[in-house]
N, CA, C and O atoms as CSV, one atom per row, in Angstrom:
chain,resi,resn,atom,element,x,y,z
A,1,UNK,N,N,-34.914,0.698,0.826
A,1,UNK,CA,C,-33.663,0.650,0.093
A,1,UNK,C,C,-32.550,0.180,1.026
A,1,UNK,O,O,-32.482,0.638,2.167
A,2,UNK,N,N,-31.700,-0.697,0.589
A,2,UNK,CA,C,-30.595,-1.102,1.600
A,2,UNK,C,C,-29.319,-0.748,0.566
A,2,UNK,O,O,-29.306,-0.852,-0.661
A,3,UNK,N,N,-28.610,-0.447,1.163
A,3,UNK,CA,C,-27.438,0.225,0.639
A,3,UNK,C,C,-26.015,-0.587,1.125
A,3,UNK,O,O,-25.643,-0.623,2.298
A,4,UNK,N,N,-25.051,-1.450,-0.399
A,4,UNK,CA,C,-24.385,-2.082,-0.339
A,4,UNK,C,C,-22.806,-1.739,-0.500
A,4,UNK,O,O,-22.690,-0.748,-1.221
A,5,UNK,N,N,-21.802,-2.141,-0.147
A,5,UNK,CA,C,-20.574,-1.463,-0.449
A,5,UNK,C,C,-19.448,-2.266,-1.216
A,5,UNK,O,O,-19.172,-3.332,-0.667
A,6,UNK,N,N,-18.764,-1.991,-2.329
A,6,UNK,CA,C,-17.879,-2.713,-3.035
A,6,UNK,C,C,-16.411,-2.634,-2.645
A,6,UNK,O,O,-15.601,-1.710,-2.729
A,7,UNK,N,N,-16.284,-4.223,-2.068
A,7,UNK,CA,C,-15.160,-3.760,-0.927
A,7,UNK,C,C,-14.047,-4.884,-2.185
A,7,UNK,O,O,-13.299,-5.776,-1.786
A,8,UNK,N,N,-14.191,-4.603,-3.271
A,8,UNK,CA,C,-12.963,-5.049,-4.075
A,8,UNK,C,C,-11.962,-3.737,-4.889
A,8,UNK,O,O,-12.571,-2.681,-4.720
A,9,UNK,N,N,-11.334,-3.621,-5.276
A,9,UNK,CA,C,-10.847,-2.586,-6.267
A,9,UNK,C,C,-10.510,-2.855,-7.730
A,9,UNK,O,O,-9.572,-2.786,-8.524
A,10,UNK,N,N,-11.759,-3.190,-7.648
A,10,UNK,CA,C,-12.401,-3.506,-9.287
A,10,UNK,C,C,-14.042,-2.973,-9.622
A,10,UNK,O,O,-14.886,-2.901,-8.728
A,11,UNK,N,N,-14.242,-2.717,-10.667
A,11,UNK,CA,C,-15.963,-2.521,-10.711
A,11,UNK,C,C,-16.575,-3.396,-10.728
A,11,UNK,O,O,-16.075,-4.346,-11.331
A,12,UNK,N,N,-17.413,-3.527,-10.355
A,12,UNK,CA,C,-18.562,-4.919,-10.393
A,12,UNK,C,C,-19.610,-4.077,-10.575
A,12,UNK,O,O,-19.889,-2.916,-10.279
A,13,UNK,N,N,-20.486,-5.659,-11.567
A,13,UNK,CA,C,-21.960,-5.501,-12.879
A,13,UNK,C,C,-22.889,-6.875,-11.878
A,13,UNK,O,O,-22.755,-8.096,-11.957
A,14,UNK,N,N,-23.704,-6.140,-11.088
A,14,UNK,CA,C,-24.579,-6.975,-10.005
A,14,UNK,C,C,-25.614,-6.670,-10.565
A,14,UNK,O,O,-26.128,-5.552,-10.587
A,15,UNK,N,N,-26.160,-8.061,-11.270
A,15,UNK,CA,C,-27.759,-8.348,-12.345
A,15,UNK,C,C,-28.681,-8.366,-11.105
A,15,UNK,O,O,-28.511,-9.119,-10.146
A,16,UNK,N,N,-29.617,-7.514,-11.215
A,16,UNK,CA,C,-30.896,-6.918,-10.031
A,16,UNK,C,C,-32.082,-7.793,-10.973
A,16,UNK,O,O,-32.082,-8.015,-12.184
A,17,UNK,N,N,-32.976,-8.149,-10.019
A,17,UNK,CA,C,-34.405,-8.418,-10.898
A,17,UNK,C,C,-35.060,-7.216,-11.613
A,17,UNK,O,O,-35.045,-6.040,-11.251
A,18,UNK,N,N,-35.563,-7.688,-12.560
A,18,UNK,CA,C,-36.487,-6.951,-13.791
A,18,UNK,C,C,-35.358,-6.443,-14.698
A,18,UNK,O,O,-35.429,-5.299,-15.148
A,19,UNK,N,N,-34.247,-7.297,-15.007
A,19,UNK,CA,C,-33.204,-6.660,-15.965
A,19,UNK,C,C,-32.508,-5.809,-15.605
A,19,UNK,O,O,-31.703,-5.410,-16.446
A,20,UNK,N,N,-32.487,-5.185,-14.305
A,20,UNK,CA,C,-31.890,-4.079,-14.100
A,20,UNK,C,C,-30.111,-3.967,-13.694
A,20,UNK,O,O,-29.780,-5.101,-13.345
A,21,UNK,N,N,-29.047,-3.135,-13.633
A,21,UNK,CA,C,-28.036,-4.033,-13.418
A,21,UNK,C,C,-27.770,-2.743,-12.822
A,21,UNK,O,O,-28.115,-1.648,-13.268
A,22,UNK,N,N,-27.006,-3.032,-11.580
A,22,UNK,CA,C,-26.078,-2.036,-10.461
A,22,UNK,C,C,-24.825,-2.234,-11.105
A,22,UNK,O,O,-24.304,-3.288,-11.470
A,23,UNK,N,N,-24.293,-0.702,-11.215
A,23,UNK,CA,C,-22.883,-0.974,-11.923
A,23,UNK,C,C,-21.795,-0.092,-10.781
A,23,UNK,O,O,-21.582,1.091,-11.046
A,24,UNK,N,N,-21.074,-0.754,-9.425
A,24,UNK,CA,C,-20.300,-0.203,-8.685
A,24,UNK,C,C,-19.143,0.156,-8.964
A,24,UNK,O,O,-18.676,-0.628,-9.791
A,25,UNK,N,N,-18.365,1.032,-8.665
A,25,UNK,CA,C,-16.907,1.401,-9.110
A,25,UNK,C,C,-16.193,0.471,-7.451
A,25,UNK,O,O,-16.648,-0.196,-6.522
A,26,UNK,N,N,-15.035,0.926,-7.857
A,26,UNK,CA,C,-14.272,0.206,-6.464
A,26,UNK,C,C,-14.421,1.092,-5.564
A,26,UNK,O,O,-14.022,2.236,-5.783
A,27,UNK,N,N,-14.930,0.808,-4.555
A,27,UNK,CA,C,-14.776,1.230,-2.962
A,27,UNK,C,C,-16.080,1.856,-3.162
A,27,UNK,O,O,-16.340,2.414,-2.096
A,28,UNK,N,N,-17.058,2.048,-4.017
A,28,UNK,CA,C,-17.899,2.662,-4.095
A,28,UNK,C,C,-19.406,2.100,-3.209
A,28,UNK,O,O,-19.275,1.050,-2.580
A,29,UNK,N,N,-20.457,2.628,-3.181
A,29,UNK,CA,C,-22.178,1.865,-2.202
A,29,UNK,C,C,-23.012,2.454,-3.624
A,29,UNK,O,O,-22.729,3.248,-4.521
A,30,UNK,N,N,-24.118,1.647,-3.305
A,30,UNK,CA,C,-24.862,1.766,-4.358
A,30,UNK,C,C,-26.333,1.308,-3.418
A,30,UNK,O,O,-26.248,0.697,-2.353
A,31,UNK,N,N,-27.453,1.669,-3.947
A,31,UNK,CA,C,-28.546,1.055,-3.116
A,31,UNK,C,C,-29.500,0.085,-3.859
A,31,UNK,O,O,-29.879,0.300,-5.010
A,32,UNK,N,N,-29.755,-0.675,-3.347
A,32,UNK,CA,C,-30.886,-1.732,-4.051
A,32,UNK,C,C,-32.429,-1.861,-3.362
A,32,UNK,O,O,-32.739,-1.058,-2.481
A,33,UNK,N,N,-32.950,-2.433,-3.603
A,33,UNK,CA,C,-34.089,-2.579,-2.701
A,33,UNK,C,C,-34.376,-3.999,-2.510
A,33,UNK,O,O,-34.210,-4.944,-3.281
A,34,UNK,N,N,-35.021,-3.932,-0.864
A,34,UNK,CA,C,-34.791,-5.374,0.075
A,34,UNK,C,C,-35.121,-6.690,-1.352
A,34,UNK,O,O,-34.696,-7.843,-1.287
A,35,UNK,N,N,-35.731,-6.281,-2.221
A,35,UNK,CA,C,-36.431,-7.639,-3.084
A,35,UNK,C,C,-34.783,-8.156,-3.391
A,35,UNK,O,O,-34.315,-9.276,-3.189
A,36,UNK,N,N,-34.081,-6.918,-3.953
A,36,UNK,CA,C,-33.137,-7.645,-4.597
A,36,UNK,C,C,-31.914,-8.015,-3.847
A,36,UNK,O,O,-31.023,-8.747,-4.277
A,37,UNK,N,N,-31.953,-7.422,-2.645
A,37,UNK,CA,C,-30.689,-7.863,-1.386
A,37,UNK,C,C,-31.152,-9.671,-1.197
A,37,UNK,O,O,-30.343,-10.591,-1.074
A,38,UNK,N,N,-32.302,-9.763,-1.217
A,38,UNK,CA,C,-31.756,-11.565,-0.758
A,38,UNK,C,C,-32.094,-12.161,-2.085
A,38,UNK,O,O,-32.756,-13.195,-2.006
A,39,UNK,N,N,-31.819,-11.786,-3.173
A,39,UNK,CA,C,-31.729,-12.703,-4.284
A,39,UNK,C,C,-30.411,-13.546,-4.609
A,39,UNK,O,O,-29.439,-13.437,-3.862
A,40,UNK,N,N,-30.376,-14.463,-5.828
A,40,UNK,CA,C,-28.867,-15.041,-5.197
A,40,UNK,C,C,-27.656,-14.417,-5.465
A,40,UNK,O,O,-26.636,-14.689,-4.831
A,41,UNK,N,N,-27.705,-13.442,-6.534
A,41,UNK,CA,C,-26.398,-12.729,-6.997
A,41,UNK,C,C,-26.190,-12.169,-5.725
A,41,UNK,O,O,-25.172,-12.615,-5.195
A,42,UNK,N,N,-26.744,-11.427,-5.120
A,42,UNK,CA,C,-26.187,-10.213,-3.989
A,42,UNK,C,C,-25.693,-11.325,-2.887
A,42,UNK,O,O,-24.554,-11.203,-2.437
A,43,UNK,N,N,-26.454,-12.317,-2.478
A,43,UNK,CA,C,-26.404,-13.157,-1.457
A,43,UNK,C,C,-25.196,-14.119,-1.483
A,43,UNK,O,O,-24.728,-14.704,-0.506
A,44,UNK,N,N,-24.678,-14.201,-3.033
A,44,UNK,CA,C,-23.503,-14.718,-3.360
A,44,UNK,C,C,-22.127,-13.909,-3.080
A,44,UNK,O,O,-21.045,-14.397,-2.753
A,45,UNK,N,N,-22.394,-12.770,-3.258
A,45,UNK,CA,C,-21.515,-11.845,-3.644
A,45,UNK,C,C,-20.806,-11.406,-1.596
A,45,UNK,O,O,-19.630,-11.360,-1.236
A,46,UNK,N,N,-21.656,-11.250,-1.016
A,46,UNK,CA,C,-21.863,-11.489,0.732
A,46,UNK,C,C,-21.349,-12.432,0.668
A,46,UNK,O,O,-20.205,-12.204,1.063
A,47,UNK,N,N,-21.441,-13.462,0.402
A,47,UNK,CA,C,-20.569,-15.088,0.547
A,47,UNK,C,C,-19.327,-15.201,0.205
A,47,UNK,O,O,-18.462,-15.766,0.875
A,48,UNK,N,N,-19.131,-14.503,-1.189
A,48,UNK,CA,C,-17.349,-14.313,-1.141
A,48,UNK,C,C,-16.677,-12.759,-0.937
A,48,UNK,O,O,-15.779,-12.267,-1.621
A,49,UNK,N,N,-17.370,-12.158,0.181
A,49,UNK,CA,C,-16.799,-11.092,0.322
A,49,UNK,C,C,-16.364,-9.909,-0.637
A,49,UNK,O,O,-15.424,-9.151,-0.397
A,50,UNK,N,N,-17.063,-9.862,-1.601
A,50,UNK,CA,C,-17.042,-8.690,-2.385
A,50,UNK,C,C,-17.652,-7.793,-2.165
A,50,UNK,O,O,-17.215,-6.673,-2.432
A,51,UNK,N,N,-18.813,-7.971,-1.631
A,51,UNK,CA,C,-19.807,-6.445,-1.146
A,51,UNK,C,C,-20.266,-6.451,-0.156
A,51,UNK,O,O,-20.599,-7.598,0.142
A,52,UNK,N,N,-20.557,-5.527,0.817
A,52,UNK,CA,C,-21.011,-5.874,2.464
A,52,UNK,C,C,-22.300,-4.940,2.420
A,52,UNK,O,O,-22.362,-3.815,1.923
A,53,UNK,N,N,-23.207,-5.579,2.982
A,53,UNK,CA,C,-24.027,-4.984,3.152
A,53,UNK,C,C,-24.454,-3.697,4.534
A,53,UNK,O,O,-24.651,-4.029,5.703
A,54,UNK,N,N,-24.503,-2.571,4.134
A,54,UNK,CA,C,-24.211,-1.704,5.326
A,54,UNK,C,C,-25.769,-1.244,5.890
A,54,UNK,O,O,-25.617,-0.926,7.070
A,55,UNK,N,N,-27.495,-1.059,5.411
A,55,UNK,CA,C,-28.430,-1.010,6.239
A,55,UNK,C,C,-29.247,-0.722,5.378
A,55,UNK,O,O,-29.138,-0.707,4.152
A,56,UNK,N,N,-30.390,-0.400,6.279
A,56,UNK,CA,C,-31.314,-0.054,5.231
A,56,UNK,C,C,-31.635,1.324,5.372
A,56,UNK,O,O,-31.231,1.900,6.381
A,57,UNK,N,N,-32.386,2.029,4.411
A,57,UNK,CA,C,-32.584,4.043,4.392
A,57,UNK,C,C,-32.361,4.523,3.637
A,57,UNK,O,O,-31.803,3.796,2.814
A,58,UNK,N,N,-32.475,5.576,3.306
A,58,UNK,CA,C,-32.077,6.593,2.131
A,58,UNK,C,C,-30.521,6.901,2.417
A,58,UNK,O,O,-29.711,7.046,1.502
A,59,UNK,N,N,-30.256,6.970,3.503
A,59,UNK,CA,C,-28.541,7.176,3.609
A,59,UNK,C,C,-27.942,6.588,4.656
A,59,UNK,O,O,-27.258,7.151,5.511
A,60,UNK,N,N,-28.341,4.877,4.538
A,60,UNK,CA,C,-27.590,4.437,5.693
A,60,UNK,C,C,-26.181,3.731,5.596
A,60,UNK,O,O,-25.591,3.121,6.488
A,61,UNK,N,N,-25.773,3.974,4.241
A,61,UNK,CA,C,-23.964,4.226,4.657
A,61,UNK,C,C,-23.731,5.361,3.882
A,61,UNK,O,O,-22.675,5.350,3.250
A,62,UNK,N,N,-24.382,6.242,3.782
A,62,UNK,CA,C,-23.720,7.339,3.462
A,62,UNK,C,C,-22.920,8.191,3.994
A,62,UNK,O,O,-23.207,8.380,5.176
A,63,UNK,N,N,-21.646,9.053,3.472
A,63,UNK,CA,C,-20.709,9.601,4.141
A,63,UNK,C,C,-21.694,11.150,4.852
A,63,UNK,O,O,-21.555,11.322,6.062
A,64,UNK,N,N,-22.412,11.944,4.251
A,64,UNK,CA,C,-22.945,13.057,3.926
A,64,UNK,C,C,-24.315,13.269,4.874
A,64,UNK,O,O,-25.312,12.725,4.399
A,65,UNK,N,N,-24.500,13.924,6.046
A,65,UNK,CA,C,-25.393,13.976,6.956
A,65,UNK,C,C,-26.949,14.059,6.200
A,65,UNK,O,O,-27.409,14.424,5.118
A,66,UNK,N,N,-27.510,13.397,7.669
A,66,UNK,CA,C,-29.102,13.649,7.007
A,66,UNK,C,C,-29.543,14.580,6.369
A,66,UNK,O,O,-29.894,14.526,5.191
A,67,UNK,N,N,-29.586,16.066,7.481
A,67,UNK,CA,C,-29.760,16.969,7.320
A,67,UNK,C,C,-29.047,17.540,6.306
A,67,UNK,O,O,-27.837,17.761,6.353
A,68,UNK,N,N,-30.130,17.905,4.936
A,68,UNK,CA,C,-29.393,18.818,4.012
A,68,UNK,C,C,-28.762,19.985,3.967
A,68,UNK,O,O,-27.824,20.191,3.197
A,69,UNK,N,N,-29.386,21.156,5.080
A,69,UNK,CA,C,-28.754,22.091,5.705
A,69,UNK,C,C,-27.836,22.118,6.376
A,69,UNK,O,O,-27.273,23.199,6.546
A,70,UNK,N,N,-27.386,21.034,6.955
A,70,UNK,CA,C,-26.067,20.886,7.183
A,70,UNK,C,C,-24.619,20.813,6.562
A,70,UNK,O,O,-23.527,21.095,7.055
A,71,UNK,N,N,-25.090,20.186,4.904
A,71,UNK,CA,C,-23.769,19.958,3.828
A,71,UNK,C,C,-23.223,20.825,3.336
A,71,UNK,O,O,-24.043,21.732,3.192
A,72,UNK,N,N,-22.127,21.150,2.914
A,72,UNK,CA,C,-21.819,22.078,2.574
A,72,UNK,C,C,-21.596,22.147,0.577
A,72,UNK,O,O,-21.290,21.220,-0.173
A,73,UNK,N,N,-21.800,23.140,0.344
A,73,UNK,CA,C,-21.998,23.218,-1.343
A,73,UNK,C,C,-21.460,22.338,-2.056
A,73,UNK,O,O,-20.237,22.351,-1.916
A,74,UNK,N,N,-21.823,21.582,-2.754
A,74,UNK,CA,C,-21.241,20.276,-3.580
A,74,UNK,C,C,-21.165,20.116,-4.855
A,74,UNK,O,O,-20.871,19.097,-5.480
A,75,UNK,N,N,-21.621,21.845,-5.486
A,75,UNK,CA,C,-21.267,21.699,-7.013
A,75,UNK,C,C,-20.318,22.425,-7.300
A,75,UNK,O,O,-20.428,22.942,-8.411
A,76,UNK,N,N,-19.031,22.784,-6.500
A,76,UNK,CA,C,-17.558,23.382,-6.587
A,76,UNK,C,C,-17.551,24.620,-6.689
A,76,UNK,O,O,-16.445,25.092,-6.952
A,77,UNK,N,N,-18.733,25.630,-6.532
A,77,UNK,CA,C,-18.632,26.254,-6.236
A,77,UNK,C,C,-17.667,27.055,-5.190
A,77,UNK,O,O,-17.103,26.062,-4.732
A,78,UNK,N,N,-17.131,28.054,-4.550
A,78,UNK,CA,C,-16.978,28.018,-3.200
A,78,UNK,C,C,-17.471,29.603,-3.256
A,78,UNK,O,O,-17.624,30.400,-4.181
A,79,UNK,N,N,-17.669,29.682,-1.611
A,79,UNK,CA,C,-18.693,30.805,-1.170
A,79,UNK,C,C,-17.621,31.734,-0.690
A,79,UNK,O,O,-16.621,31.415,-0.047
A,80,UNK,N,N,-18.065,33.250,-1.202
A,80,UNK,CA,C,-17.587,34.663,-0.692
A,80,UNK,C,C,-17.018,35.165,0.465
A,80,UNK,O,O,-17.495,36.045,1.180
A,81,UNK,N,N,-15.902,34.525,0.630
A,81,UNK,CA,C,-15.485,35.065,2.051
A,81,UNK,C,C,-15.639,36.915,2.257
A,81,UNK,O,O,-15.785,37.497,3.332
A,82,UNK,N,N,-15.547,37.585,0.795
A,82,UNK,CA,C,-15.628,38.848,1.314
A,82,UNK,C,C,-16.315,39.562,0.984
A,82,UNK,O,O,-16.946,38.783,0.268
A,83,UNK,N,N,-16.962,40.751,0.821
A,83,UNK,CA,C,-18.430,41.406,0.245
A,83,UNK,C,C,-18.638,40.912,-1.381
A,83,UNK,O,O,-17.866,40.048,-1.798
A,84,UNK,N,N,-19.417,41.323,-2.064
A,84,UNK,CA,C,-19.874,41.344,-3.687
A,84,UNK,C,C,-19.132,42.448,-4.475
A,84,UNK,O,O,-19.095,43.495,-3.829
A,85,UNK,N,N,-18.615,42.509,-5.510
A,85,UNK,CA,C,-17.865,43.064,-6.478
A,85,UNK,C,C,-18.418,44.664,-6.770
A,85,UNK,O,O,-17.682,45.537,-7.231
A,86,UNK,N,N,-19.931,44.886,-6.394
A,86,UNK,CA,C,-20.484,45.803,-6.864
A,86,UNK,C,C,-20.431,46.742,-5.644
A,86,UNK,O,O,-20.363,46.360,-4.476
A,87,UNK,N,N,-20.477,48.256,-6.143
A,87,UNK,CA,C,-20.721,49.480,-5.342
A,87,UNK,C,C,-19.178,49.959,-4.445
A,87,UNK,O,O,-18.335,49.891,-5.339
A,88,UNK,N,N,-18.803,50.181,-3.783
A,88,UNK,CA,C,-17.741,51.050,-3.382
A,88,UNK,C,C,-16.531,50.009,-3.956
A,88,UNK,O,O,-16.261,48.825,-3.757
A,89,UNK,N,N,-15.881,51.230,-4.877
A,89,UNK,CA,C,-14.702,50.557,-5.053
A,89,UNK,C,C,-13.394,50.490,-4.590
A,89,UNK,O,O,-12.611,49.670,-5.069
């Protein structure tokens, strides 16, 4: 998987082989796979500077560390700074 970045502030609709279509927001990465990085849409799109290509991996421009144990909770939760509600009041 190589992972691309939309360096316009507009969305862009990048037609992938087998019908498939990447739909980026602005400033947003999205990942494709190597077949469809040198096809001509993407290879065009590199040519007039709309999307840069940042590597290949499961998270190689990602903001968010490898290690999953490292991230911190990401469904808005937030965690208990002080004991649980139950037993001495």
């Amino acid at each position: 998987m190589i992972t691309i970045l939309n360096l316009t502030s507009r969305f862009l609709r990048i037609h992938l082989s087998r019908g498939k279509v990447l739909r980026l927001g602005p400033r947003k990465e999205g990942q494709i796979s190597s077949q469809d990085a040198v096809g001509d849409t993407v290879k065009q799109l590199v040519a007039a500077g709309t999307v840069k290509v940042m590597g290949e991996g499961p998270q190689a421009g990602a903001a968010s560390p490898a290690n999953p144990a490292a991230r911190t909770n990401l469904h808005g939760h937030h965690p208990r700074l002080s004991g649980g509600r139950r037993g001495d009041r």
